[in-house]
C-alpha positions in Angstrom: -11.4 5.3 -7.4 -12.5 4.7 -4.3 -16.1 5.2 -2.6 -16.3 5.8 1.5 -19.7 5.7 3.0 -19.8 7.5 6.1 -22.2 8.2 8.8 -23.1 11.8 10.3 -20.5 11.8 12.6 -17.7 11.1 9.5 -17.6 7.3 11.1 -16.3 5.3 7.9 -19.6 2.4 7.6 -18.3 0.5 4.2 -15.1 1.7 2.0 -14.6 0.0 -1.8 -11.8 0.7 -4.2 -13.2 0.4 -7.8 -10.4 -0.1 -10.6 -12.3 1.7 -13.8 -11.2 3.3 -16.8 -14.6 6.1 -16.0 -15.7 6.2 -19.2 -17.8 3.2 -18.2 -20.6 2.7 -15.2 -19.6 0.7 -12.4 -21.5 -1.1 -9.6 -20.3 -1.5 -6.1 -22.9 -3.4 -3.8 -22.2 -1.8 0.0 -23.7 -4.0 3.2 -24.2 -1.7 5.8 -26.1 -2.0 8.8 -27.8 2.1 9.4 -28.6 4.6 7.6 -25.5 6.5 5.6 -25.5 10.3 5.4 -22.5 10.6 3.3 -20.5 8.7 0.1 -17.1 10.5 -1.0 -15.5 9.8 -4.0 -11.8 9.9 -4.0 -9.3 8.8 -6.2 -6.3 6.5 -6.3 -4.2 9.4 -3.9 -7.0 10.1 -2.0 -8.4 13.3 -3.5 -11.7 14.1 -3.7 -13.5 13.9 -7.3 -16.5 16.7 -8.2 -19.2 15.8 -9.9 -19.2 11.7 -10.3 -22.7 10.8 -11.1 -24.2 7.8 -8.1 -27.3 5.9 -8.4 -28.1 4.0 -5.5 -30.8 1.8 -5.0 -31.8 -0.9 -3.4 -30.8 -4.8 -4.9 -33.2 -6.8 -5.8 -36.1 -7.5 -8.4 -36.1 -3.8 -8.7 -39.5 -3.3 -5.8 -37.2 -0.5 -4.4 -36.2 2.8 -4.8 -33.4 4.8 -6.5 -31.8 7.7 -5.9 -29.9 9.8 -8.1 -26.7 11.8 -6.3 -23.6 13.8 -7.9 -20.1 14.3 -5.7 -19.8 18.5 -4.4 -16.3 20.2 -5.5 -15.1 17.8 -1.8 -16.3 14.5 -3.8 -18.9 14.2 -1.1 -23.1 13.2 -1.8 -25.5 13.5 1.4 -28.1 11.5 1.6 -31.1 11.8 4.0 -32.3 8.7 5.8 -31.7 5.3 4.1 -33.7 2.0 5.1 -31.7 -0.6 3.8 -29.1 -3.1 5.2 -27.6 -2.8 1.7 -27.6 -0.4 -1.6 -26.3 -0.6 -4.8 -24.2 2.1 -6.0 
C-alpha cells in the first residue's frame, strides 16, 4: 500500500510505501514542511483503496492532537489546515 500526501494544488509533499498484510495497524511517520490537504491511499498498482481507516497526530509525548480520517471511494482523506512539520499516520 502506499500513502501520498498532497498539497491543494495535488503537489506530491511526502509519498511512503507500506508492506502490510491490513489486517494489522501500521505507522508511517511523514516530515513535511506545510500544511497537507490531501493523503490517498493506493495500492501496490496504483489504485485507489475506499474506506482505510488514518489516524494522524502529531509525535511526541502525546501533548498533541489526533485526527481521525477514512479514504472516499478515490482513496483520498482531506484535511483542513495542519500545524506540524511532521504527523504520524
Amino acid at each position: 500500500m502506499v500513502v501520498d500526501v498532497l498539497d491543494d494544488t495535488g503537489a506530491i509533499l511526502a509519498t511512503k510505501w507500506i508492506t502490510s498484510d491490513r489486517s494489522k495497524s501500521e505507522t508511517v511517520h511523514i516530515a513535511i514542511g506545510r500544511a497537507p490537504m490531501v493523503l490517498r491511499v493506493v495500492d501496490e498498482t496504483r489504485r485507489p483503496l475506499a474506506g482505510v481507516d488514518l489516524q494522524l497526530q502529531t509525535p511526541g509525548d502525546g501533548a498533541g492532537w489526533q485526527l481521525a480520517l477514512r479514504t472516499d471511494s478515490y482513496g483520498e482523506a482531506r484535511t483542513g489546515a495542519i500545524e506540524a512539520e511532521h504527523i504520524s499516520v
